[in-house]
N, C-alpha and C positions, 0 to 999 in steps of 0.2 A: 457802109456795107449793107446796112438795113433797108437804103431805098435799092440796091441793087439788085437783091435777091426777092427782098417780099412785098407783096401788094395789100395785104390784111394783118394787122396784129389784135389779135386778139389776147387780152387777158383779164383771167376772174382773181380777185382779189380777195374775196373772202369775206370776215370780218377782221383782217388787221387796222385797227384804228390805231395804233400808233406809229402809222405811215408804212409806206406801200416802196413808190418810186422817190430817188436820188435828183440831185445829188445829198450825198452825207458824207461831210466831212470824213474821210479814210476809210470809208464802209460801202461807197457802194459810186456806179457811176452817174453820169451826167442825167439819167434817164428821159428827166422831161425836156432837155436840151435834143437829144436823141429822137422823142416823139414829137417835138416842133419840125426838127429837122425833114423827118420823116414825111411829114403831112405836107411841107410848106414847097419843097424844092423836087420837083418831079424831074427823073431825067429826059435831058436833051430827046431819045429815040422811043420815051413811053408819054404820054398827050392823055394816059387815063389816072384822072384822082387815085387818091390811096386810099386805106379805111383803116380804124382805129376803132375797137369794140372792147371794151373796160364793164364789167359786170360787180359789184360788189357792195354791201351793204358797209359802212363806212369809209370807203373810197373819197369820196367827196370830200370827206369832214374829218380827214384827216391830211388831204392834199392840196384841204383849203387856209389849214390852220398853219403859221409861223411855227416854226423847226428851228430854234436858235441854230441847232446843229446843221445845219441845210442850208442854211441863209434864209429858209418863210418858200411856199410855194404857193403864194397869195395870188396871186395873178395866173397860176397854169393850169387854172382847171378853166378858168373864161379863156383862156387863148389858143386853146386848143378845142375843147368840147362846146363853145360857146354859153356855158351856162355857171352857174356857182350853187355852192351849197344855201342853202333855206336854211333848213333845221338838223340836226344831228341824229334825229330822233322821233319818228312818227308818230310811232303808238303814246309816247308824250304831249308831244305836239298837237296831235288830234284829239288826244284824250279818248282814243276810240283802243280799246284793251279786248276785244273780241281777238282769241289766241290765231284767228287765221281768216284772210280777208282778202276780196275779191280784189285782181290785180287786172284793171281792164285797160286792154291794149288798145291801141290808135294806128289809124294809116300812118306809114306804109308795112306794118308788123300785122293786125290783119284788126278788120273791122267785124269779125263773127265770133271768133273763141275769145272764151272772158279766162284767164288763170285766176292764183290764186299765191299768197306768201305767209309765211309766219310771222305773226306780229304779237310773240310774246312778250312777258317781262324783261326778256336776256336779249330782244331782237333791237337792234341798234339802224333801220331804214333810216336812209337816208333819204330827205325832201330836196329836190333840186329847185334852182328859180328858172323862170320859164319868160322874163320879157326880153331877152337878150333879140336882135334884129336878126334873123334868120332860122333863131331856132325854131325847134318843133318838139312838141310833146308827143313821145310814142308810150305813154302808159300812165295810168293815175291811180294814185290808192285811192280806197273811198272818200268822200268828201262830208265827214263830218267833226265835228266840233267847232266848227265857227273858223274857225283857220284857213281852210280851202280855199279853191280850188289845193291838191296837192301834185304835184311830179314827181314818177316813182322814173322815168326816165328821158332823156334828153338827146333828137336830132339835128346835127349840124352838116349841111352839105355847101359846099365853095366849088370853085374849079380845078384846087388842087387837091381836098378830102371830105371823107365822109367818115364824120363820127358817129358814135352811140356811146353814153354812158346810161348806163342800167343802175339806181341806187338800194338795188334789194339785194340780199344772196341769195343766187342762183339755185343754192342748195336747196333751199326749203322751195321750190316754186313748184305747182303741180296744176290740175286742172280747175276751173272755177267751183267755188262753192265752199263753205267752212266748214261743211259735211265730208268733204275730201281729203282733205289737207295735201300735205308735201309725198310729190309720185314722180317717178322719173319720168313715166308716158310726157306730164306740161312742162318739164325740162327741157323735153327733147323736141318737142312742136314748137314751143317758142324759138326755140334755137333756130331749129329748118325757118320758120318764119321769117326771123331776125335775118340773118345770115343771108337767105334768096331774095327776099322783101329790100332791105337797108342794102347792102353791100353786094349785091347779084348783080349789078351794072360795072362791078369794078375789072369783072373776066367776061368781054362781050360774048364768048364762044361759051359760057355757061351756060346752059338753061335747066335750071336743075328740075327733076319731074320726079322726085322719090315713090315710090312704090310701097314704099312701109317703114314705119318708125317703130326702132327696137325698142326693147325696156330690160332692165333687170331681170334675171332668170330668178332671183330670189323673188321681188316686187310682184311679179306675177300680172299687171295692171297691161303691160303691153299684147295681150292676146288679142284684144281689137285691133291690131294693124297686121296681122298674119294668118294664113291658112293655119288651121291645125286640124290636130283629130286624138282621141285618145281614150282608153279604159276609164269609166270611174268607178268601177265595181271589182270585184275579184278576180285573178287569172290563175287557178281554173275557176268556173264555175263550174262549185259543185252542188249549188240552189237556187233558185231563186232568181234573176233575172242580169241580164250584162245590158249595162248603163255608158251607152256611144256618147260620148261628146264632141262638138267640131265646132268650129268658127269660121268665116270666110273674110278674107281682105276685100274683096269685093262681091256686090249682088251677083248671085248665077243660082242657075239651075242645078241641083244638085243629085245624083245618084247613092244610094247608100246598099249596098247586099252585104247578103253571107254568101260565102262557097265554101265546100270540101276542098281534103289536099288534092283529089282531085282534079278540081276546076270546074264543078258541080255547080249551078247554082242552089242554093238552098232556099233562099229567103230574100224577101224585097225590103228594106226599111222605108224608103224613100225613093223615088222615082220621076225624075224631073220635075222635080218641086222648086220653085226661087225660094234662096234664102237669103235677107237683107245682109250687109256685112257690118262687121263693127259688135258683133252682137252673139254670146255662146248657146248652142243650142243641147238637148239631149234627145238620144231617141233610148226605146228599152227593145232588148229579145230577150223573148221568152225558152229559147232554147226549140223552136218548134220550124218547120220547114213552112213555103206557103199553104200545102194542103194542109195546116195544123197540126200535122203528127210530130212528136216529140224527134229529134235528132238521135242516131248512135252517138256514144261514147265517141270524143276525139278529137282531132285538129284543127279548129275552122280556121279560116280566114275574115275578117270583115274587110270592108274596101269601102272608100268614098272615092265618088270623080265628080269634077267642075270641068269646065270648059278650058280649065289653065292650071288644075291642081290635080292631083290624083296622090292619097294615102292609102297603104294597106297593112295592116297587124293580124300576128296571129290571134288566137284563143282556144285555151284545151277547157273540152266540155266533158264534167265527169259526174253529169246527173244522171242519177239511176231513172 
């Protein structure tokens, strides 16, 4: 049923180190029988590979290691992802204990953004081995303590699949740098990467062109992928100055005014000016029209336009 219906499986693992996928004796099914199945025997009327995308920091090394219960799934992590587990354990293994460490990626994942994982005490990465004949390294932890080169993860491409095993968790992964740490923003970049990059040949009719990658509304770190605009000051003002803020998903020229309920215009902020994107900016009013004189008492409006965005909020003005 699984080769009939899907062409990608994708699944994140976590940190269960005390095994993942089946079989187990009365507990659970064939699974890795399932995902050989899967990858190996394409139907009769579909001639395109399948893909298989396993993310998790103890996956490996716990799918590598004999299961009395299981029968041992010693062999199904090379038979399927073409690679095997290394070490259990990075930050051991490397002896590199910096709590969060650049996670750089490799063609075909992308050769410009560097992320980033957590590699504390409690973090259990997983090292993959890398001379298996076909594979490919799509990402390395740092390479120090004398142990190195390391594999943070492993591509395998045949005529019937295309793997990815990833041996970090996902959870913690964020943008490069140990000054950042764990953000949904480089969860979600790697993923679009992974996903169009690895497995984007598996739906020829795909050509995926995103337009903007969400984030967390709590996280707050995804505002470089979206248009915005918004108060940072008080609504009313009743001193003192209203603080515009706005972003753009892309460079454009941008307009910024006040108007009355009217429809008046009042005031210029900004006036075909480019504003790079990716990047928050601020402007201030002072509560004053362009010929300087102070505003009545009342309702404005402020307004932004781009070439593809247009915002507009109120604001009650109650300076004397």
């Amino acid at each position: 049923m699984v080769r009939t219906f899907y062409r990608l499986l994708l699944v994140h693992s976590g940190d269960l180190n005390s095994g993942v996928w089946g079989p187990y004796v009365d507990r659970s099914d064939n699974d890795w029988s399932i995902a050989q199945d899967f990858i190996s025997n394409p139907q009769p009327s579909n001639t395109q590979p399948r893909g298989i995308f396993v993310q998790g920091n103890g996956f490996a090394e716990s799918e590598s290691g004999s299961d009395p219960s299981s029968g041992g799934h010693d062999t199904f992590i090379l038979n399927v992802f073409n690679t095997d587990i290394r070490n259990g354990n990075y930050v051991t293994y490397s002896t590199n204990h910096t709590p969060y460490v650049d996670l750089t990626p490799l063609a075909p994942i992308s050769t410009t953004q560097v992320y980033g994982v957590s590699n504390s005490c409690l973090s259990t990465d997983d090292v993959l081995t890398e001379t298996q004949p076909g594979a490919r390294v799509t990402s390395r932890y740092p390479n120090v303590g004398g142990n190195g080169p390391y594999a943070a993860g492993i591509r395998d491409s045949t005529a019937t699949k295309i793997t990815v095993l990833d041996a970090f968790d996902p959870g913690t992964l964020g943008i490069a740098g140990a000054q950042n740490g764990p953000g949904s923003v480089g969860r979600m970049d790697y993923m679009l990467r992974a996903l169009a990059n690895c497995f984007g040949g598996l739906c020829p009719t795909w050509t995926p062109q995103p337009v903007a990658v969400g984030d967390s509304p709590i996280a707050g770190s995804g505002a470089k992928y979206v248009n915005f605009m918004g108060l940072r000051s008080a609504n009313p003002m009743r001193s003192g100055q209203a603080i515009i803020e706005f972003g753009l998903a892309k460079t454009e020229p941008v307009e910024v005014k006040i108007y009355d309920v009217s429809g008046r215009l009042m005031r210029t902020l900004v006036n075909h000016r480019v504003y790079p994107a990716g990047q928050s900016y601020r402007l201030v009013w002072d509560g004053t029209n362009d010929a300087g004189q102070s505003v009545a008492r009342g309702v404005y409006f402020y307004q932004l336009r781009t070439p593809t965005f247009a915002s507009q909020r109120k604001l009650a003005v109650l300076k004397d």
